[in-house]
N, C-alpha and C positions, 0 to 999 in steps of 0.2 A: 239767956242773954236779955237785956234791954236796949230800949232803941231812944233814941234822943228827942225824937219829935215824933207828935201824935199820927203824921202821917205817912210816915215809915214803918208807924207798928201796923194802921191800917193796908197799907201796900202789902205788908209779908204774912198778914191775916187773909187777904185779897188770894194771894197765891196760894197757899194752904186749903181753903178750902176751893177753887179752882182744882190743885190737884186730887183732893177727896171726889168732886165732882166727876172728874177722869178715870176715879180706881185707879190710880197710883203713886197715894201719899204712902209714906213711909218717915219715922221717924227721922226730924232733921239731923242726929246724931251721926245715925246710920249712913244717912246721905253724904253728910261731912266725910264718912270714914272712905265711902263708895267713893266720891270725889280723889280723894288721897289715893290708893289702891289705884284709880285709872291717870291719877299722873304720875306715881310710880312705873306704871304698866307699857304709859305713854314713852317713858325714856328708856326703862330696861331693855335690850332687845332679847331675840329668844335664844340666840345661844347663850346668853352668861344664865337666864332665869332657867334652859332646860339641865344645862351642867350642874348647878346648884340643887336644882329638881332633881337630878340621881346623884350625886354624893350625900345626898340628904334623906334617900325615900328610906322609909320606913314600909312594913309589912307586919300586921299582925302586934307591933309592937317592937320589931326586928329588926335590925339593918337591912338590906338585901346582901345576899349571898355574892361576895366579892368577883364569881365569875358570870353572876347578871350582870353584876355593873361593869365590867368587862363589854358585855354583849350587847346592853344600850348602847355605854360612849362609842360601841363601835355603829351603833346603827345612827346615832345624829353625829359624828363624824363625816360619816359615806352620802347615807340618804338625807338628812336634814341639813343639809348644806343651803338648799337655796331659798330656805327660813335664817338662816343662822344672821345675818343684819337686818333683818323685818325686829321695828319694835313690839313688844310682844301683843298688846292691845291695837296694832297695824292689823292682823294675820284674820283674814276673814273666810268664810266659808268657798269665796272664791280663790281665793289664795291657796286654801287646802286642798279644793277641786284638782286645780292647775299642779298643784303640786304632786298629787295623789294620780294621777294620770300618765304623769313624764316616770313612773318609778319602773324599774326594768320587769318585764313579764317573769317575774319570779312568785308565786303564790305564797311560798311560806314566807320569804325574805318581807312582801308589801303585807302579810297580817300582820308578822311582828310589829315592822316600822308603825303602820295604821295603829295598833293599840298600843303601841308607847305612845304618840302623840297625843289620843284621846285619853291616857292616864295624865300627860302633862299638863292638858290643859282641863282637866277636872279638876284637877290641883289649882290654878287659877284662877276657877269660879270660887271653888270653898275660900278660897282668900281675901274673893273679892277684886283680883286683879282686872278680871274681865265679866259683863255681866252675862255672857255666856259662850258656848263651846263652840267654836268654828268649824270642830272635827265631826262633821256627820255629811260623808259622800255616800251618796246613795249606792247600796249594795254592797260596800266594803266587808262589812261585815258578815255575807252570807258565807256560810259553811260549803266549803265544796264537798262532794259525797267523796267520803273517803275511798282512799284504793285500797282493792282489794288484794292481801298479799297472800302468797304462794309460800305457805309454810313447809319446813321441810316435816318429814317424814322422820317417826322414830329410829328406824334404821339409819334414814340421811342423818339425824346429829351423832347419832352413833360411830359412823363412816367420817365426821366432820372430825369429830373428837380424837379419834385416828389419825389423820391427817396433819393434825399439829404435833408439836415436838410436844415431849412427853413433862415437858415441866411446864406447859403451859394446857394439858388435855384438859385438866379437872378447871379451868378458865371455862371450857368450851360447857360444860355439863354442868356447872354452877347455877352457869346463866340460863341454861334450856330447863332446867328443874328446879332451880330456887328462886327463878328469878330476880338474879341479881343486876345492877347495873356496873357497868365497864368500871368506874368511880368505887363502887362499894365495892366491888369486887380486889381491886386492887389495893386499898384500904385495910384489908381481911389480915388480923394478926393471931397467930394458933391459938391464943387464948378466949379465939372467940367460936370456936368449933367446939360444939361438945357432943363428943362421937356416942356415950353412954346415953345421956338424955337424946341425941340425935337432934340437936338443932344447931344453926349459925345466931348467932348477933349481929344486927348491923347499927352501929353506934357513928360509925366515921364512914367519908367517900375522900376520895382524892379529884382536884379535878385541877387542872391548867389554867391560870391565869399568868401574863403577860409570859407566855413562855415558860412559865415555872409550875413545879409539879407538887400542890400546896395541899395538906391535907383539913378535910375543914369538918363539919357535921354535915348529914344528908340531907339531899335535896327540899325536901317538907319535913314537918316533926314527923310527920306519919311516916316519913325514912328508917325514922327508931325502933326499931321491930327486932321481933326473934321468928326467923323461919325453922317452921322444921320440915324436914328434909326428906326428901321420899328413899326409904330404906335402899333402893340400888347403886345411892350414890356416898352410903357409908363405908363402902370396903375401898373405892377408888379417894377417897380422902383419907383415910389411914394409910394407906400405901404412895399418894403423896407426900403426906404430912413426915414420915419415915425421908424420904429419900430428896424432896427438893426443899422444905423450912427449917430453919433453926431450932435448936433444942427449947430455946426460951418462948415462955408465954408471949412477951411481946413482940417475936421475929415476927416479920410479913410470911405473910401464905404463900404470894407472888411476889419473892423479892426480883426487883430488877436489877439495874448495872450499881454495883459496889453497895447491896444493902438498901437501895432508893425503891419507891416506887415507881413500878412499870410505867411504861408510858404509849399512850397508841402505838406508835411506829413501832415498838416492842414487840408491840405482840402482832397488829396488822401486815406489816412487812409490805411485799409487792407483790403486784401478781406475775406469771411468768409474762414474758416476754417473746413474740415470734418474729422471724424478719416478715416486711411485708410484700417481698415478691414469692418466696418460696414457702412462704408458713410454716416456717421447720422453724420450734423451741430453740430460742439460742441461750434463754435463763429459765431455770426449771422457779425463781419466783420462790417465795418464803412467806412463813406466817399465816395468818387466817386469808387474807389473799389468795395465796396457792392451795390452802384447804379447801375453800368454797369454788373453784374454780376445780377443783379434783374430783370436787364431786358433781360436776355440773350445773353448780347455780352462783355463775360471777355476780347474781345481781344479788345474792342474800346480803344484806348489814349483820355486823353484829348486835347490835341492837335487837334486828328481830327476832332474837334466841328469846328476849320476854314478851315478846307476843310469844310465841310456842308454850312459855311455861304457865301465862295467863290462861290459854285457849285451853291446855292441857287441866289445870285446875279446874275450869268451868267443865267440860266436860267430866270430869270426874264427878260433879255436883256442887262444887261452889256458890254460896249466895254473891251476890254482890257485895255485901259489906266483909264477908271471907277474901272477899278477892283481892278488895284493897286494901287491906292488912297484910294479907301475902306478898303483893307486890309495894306497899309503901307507899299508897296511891291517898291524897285526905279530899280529891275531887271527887265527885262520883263519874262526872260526865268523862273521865281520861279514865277510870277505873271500866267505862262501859263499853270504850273503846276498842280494850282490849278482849272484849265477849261478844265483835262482830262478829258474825257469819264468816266464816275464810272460803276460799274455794274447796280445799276439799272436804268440809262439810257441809258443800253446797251440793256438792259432785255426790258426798253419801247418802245426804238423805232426798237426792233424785233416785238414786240406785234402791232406795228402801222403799220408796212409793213406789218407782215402779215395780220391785217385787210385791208388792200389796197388786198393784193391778192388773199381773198375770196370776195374780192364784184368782180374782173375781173378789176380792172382798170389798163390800161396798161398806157406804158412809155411814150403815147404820151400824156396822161391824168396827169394833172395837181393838185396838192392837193388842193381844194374848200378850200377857206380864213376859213370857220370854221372846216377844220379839225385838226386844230392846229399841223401838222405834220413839217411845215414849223415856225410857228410861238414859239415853244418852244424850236425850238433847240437852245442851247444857242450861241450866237453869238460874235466872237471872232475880 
């Protein structure tokens, strides 16, 4: 640009190097555009810029997976309510504090909320909308120590698998030895079982969005796998595959009501039911529900059938990059998750040490190749 009189260029010469002076020149272009972006920023508030922010995000190159964006609009629906008429360049570290504070003592519920807002408004800085992130409450971020869960026993999913009606058993055994998810699993069309080579394909999940039962691709690309299958669970798929799927390649595994895919309530059902003065069963309860509850553990998820099949691979010797290829994992740190310590083998290898320190063998003694002390621990 030029300036009309000599001491208007010296004035904006004046300032320029005053800002050099400070360490905080930056091209006036720049400035122009930062200007623009913060009265943008200044008017938009943050509900219209976070709405736009998830029907928009990208991942990897991607859309996101239509039942995240589900799962966002439902968390700045509920929880970012008391942002939603703050202009978006208003919303300050105290803001977030206050906000961050009032949210209900729920741990998974305020991660989630906390790192969507810290993605939305990373997205803001790269913009230029704001010159930086408001989202940093101290400690939000720490990791609480995972719990410890109480996996069942190979007999317990055995017993489990029993328990369910019989066109839904090889559901229960999918998931504990292939580790499949509830999504993939019901997704599963006979032409992706192949009993001779003895592996599954997982290409599709099914998953609920607004109420509907939509079949889409898996979770991460690393969803797209081929498992193969631990040989005891090829005879109980052919004698499925016979009596509850369709003759055609593309019939569901698990067809549900009229040809659809299953759908939780399907298969979870309720658990029984007791009156509460006399504790006498008055609904003997259906579904995985009433299985997990038959066999004494109301508190197991279906879910943790893939912890069981992770645990069970790593024990068998799985590296970590096996691991998450088996389970479809392209994290490492959720792939490692599933190679915690569980209680019972924490319970076994007290029980192994302390058989090492009733026979007297000491530190400098070595575990003999068959005492399997070295040879089961699973290997990371």
């Amino acid at each position: 640009m030029t300036f009309s009189t000599r001491e208007r260029a010296q004035g904006w010469l004046a300032g320029e190097l005053k800002l050099i002076e400070y360490g905080e020149w930056t091209p006036p272009a720049q400035r122009r555009i930062q200007a623009e972006a913060e009265a943008e920023a200044a008017v938009i508030n943050f509900d219209e810029y976070a709405r736009d922010w998830i029907s928009t995000r990208m991942v990897k190159g991607r859309p996101i997976k239509a039942r995240t964006r589900e799962h966002y609009l439902d968390i700045h629906d509920r929880l970012f309510r008391p942002l939603h008429r703050l202009p978006l360049a208003s919303i300050t570290t105290s803001t977030v504090d206050r906000w961050y504070r009032a949210l209900p003592e729920a741990p998974t519920m305020r991660a989630h909320a906390y790192s969507l807002l810290k993605s939305i408004f990373r997205t803001a800085v790269s913009r230029k909308l704001v010159a930086e992130s408001p989202v940093d409450v101290e400690g939000a971020t720490a990791r609480n120590a995972p719990k410890d869960i109480e996996l069942l026993t190979v007999d317990q999913i055995e017993q489990l698998a029993d328990a369910m009606s019989d066109r839904h058993r090889l559901l229960i055994l999918l998931a504990a030895w292939a580790g499949l998810r509830f999504g993939e699993l019901t997704a599963l069309r006979r032409r992706d079982l192949d009993l001779d080579q003895g592996t599954v394909k997982i290409e599709r999940a099914v998953v609920t969005v607004g109420g509907r039962r939509i079949l889409t691709t898996p979770k991460s690309a690393a969803g797209n796998r081929t498992v193969h299958l631990p040989t005891n669970l090829l005879e109980e798929i052919g004698r499925h595959l016979a009596q509850h799927t369709g003759p055609n390649p593309d019939d569901l595994v698990f067809p549900g009501n009229q040809g659809t895919p299953l759908t939780p309530g399907q298969v979870y059902g309720h658990a029984p039911r007791f009156d509460k003065k006399t504790k006498r069963r008055i609904h003997p309860g259906n579904g995985f529900y009433r299985a997990r509850h038959e066999i004494g553990r109301p508190d197991f998820r279906f879910h943790d059938l893939r912890h069981f099949a992770a645990t069970m691979a790593a024990i068998s010797g799985a590296t970590t990059k096996e691991l998450m290829q088996f389970a479809g994992h392209n994290d490492i740190h959720v792939a490692m998750r599933y190679q915690e310590t569980i209680n019972d083998r924490k319970r076994d290898l007290a029980a192994r040490m302390g058989a090492l320190a009733s026979r007297g063998t000491g530190p400098a003694s070595q575990p003999s190749p068959g005492s399997g002390l070295a040879h089961d621990h699973p290997r990371s």
